[in-house]
Structures are given as structure tokens and as C-alpha cells.
N, C-alpha and C positions, 0 to 999 in steps of 0.2 A: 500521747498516751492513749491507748486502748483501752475501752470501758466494758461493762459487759462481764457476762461469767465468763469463770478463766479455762473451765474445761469445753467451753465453744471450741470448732476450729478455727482458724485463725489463715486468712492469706494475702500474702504478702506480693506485690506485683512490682518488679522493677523496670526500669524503663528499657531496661533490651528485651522487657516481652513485648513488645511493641510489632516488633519481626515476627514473632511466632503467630500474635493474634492477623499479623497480616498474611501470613504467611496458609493458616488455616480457615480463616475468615470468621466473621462476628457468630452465628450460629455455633461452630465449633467454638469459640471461646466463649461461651455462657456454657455450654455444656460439659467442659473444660474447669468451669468456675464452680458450677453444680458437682463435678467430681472433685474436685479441690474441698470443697467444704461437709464433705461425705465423712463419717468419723473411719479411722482407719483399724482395719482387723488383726488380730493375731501378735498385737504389737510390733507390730512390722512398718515401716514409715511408706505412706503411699501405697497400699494396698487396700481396695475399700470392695468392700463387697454390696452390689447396688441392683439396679434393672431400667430398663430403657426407660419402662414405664415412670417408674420413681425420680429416672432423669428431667424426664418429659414433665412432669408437674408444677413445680416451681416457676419455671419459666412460660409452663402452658404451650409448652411445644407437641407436635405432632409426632408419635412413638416412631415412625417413619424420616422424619427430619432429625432425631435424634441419633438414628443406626447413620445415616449416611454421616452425618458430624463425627461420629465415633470411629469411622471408617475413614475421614480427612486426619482426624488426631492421630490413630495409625499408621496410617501412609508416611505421616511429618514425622514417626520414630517419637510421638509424644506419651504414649501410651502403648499395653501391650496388655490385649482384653485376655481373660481366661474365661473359659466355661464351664460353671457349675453345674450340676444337674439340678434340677427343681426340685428343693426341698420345703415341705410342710412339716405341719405338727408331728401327723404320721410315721413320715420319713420320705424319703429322696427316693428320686424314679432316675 
């Protein structure tokens, strides 16, 4: 049983991800887990709107070691990045 508030995210890992964390390697599967646990937008499953930087924190990775990870989870068809423009208060450039 799971404890904890229930609007957390919540991730679940089954034993054939084993291939994939092998497949992408440890870096890429924390950063993986860091995007897994990202609350998702627009009500749409799996869709999370984030930043390297943001990625990079949690686990105190280098914003540089986080692109190339995002760039392994890519290549393996795990993920498929989209690029927002940079928005603030103001508005989006």
C-alpha cells in the first residue's frame, strides 16, 4: 500500500524496465525518473512541461549531463522532447 498524498505522482517500475535502464544507462534513468515524477499538463498523460535546469536539481546533475541523458532517452524512442519558447510573467519570446 502507498502512503503519502494521493495527488503526488506516483511511479511504478516493472521488472522489464530493467532492459531499458540498461539499455539507456543509470544517468538517463534518474533523469527518466525526474521526468516521470514531473506533474503532467494539459491533462494529457505523459506530457510534462519541465527544463534541464529543473531536471538537473533534484539529483544535482550538471545541466550539460542532463541534455546528453535526454538525448540517450531519445535516440531509445523513450521520449520525444518538444520546444517551447521561453515564457515569463510578461510573455513568451
Amino acid at each position: 500500500m502507498l502512503d503519502g498524498d494521493p495527488s503526488e505522482p506516483v511511479v511504478v517500475v516493472r521488472r522489464s524496465a530493467t532492459e531499458i535502464k540498461a539499455a539507456v544507462g543509470p544517468v538517463a534513468w534518474v533523469v527518466l525518473e525526474e521526468l516521470a515524477l514531473e506533474r503532467c499538463i494539459g491533462g494529457r498523460d505523459h506530457v510534462v512541461a519541465t527544463s534541464v535546469r529543473r531536471l538537473a536539481a533534484a539529483p544535482r546533475l550538471d545541466k550539460d549531463t542532463v541534455v546528453r541523458a535526454l538525448h540517450r532517452l531519445r535516440d531509445a524512442g523513450r521520449l520525444t522532447p518538444r520546444l517551447q519558447p521561453f515564457c515569463n510573467p510578461t510573455g513568451c519570446n
